[in-house]
C-alpha positions as CSV (number, residue, x, y, z in Angstrom):
1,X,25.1,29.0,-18.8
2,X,24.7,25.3,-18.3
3,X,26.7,25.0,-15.3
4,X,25.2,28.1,-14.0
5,X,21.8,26.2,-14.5
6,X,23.1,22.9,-13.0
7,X,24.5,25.0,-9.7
8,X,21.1,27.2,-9.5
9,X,18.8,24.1,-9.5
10,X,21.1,22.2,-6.7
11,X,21.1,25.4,-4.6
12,X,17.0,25.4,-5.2
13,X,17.2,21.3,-4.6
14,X,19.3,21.7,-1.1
15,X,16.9,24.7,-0.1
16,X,13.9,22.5,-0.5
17,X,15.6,19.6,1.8
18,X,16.3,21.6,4.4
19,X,13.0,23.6,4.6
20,X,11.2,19.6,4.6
21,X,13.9,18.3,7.0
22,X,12.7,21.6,9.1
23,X,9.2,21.3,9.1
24,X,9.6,17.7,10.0
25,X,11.7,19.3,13.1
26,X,9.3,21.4,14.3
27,X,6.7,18.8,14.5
28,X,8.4,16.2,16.3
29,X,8.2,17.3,19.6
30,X,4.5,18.5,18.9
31,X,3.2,14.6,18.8
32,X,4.1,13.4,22.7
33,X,2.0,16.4,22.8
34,X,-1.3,15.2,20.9
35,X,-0.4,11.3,22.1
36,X,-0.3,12.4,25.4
37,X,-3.6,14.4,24.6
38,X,-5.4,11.7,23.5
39,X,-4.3,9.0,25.9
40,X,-2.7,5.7,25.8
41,X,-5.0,4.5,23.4
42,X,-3.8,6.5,20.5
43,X,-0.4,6.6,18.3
44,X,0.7,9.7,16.1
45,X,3.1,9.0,13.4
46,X,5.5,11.1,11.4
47,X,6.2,9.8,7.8
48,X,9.3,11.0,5.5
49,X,8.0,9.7,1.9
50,X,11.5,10.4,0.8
51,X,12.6,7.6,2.6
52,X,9.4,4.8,2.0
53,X,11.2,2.0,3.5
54,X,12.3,3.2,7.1
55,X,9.6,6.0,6.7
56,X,8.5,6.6,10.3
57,X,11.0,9.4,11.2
58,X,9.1,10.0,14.8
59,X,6.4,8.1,16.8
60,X,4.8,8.8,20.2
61,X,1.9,6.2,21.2
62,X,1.6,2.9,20.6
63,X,-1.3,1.1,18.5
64,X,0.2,-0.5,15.4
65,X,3.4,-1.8,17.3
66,X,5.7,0.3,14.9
67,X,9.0,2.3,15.7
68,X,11.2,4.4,14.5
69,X,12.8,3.2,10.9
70,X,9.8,1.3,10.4
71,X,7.9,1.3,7.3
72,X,4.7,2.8,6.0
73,X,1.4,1.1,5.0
74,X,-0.3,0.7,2.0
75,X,-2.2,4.3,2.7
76,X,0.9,5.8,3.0
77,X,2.3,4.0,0.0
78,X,-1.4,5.1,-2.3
79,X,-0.7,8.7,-1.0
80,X,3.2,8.6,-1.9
81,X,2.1,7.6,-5.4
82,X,-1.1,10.2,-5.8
83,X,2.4,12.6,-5.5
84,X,1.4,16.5,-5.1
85,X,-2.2,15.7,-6.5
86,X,-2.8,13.7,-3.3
87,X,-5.2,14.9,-0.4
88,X,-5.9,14.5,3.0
89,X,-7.5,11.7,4.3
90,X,-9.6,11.8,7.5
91,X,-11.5,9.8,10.2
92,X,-11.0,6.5,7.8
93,X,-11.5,2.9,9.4
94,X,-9.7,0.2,8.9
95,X,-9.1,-3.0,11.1
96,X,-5.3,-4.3,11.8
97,X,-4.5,-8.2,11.3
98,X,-4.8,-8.9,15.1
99,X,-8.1,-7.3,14.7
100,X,-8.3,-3.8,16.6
101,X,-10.5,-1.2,14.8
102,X,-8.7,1.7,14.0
103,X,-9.8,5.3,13.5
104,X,-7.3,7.1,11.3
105,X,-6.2,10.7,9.9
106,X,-3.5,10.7,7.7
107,X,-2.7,14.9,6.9
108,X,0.2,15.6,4.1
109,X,3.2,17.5,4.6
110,X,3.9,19.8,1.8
111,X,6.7,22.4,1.1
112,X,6.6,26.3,0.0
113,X,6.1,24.5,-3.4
114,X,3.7,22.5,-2.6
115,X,5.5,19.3,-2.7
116,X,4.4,16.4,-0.8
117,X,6.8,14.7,1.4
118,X,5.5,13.4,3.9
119,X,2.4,12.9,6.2
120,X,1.5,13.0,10.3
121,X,-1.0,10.5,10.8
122,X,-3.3,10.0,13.9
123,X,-4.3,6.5,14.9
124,X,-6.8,5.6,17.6
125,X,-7.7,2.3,18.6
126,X,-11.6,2.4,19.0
127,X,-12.1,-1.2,19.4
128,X,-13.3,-0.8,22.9
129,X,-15.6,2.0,21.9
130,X,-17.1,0.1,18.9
131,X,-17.0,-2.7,21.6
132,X,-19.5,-0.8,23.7
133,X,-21.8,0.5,21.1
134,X,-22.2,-2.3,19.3
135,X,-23.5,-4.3,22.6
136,X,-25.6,-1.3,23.5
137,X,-27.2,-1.1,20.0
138,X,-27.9,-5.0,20.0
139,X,-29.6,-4.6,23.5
140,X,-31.8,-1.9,21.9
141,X,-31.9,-4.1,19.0
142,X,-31.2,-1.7,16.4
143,X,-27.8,-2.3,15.1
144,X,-25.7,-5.4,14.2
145,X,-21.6,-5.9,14.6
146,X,-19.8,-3.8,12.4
147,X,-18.3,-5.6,9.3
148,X,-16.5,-5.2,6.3
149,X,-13.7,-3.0,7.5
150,X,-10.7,-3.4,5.0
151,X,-7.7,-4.6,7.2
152,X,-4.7,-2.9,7.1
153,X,-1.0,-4.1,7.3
154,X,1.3,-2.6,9.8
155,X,4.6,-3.4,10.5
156,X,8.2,-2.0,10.7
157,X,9.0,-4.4,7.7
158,X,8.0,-3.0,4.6
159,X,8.4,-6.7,3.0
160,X,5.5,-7.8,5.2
161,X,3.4,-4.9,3.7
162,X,4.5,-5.2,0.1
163,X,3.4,-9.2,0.1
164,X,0.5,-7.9,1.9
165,X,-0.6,-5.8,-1.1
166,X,-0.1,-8.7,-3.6
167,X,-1.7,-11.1,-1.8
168,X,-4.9,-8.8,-1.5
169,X,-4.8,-8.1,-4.8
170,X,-4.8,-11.3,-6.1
171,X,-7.6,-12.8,-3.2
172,X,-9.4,-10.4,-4.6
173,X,-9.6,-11.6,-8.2
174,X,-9.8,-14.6,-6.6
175,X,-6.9,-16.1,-9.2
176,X,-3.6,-16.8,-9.4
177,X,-1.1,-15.4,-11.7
178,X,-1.0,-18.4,-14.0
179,X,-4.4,-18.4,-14.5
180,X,-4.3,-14.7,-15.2
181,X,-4.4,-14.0,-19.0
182,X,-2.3,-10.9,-20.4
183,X,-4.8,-8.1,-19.3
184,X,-5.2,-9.7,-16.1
185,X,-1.8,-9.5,-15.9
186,X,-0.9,-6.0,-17.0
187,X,-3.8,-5.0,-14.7
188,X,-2.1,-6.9,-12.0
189,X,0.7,-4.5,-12.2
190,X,-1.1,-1.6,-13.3
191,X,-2.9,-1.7,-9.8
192,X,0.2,-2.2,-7.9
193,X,1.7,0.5,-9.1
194,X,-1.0,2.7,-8.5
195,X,-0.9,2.2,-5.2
196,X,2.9,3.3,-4.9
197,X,4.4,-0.3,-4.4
198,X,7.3,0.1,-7.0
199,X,7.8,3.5,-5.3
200,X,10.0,1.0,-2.9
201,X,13.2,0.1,-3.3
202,X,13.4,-3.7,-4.6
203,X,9.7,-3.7,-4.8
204,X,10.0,-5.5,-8.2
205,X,12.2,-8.1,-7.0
206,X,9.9,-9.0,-3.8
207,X,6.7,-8.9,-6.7
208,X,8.3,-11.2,-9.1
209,X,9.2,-13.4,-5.9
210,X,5.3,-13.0,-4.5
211,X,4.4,-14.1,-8.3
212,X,7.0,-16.7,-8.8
213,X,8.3,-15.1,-12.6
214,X,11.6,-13.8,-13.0
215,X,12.7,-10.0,-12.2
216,X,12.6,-9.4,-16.3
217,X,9.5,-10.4,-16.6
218,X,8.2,-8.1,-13.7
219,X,9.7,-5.1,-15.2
220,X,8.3,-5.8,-18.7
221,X,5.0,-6.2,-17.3
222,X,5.3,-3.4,-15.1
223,X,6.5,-1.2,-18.6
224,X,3.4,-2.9,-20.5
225,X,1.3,-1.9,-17.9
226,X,2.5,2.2,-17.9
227,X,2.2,2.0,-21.7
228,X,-1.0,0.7,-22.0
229,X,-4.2,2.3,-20.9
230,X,-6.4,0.9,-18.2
231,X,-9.6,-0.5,-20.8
């Protein structure tokens, strides 16, 4: 009965990668399509979140300078760990570190089931556009520059977008890890994890090296952290 289990289950395992590996199929050739749609400034972007490190599977476009085998960002990596409760997320702004404003869509991929495994995202580089209305709305002298745009790490290295995340995290308390105290610490990693960094392969390694502490010590913070409840 067991084996008959264990055979049933890899039979329902295989179906399930090859209906993803399918859908992913039938978009690909649908994005030159919506790139080309669009025009040159825009980039469309097929994720497979079963592979978070070389996660772009297809690309037409070019705004974030990614390729092919490049890696997501951390919106990709927050959606990979929201899992099958995650949603949609539409006509967000964020700014890249060379400073172009980008308008975004980021739509899962889901299975029969329901599963999440990826996303096709839409990227459009409105800096001109903001460009333009900002000047016009100064000259009528009812809007200011827009500010305050988080920015966004791109990059076909998903090294460069883990540190990325660490380094933001701790600007942001404003505090290094030695001058964290234990909750600061557990909430540290609690954070991180919530936004899907150790859902990458040698993400603890490259954390403990960001935080200068040993690999142990990440992973029994990063097990503190899933055992103990945010306060």
């Amino acid at each position: 009965m067991t084996d008959a289990r264990t055979e049933q289950n890899g039979r329902a395992a295989a179906a399930a990668v090859a209906e993803q590996d399918a859908i992913i199929g039938a978009l690909t050739p649908v994005i030159d399509g919506i790139a080309a749609s669009l025009g040159s400034l825009c980039e469309v972007v097929i994720h497979d979140f079963r592979r978070p490190e070389n996660s772009i599977v297809a690309l037409a476009g070019s705004v974030t300078g990614r390729g092919v085998g490049g890696s997501m960002s951390e919106i990709g990596m927050r959606l990979l760990a929201g899992g099958d409760r995650a949603s949609d997320e539409l006509n967000y702004l964020t700014r890249t570190a060379d400073g172009k404003l980008v308008k975004s869509s980021t739509m899962l991929l889901r299975d029969a089931r329901g599963t999440v495994f990826g996303a096709l995202c839409v990227n459009l580089d409105v800096t001109a556009v903001n460009q333009v209305h900002t000047l016009i709305g100064e000259l009528a002298g009812v809007t200011g520059p827009a500010a305050g745009l988080p920015t966004t790490t791109f990059g076909d290295d998903i090294g460069a977008v883990l540190d990325a995340i660490v380094d933001a995290r701790q600007l942001r308390d404003n505090k290094e890890w030695s001058r964290l105290g234990r909750a600061g610490r557990l909430e540290l990693f609690r954070d991180l994890d919530r936004r899907g960094v150790f859902a990458v392969r040698g993400a603890v390694q490259q954390v403990a090296t960001r935080l200068g502490i040993s690999r142990a010590s990440a992973y029994t913070y990063l097990a503190a952290a899933r055992d103990t409840p945010a306060d």
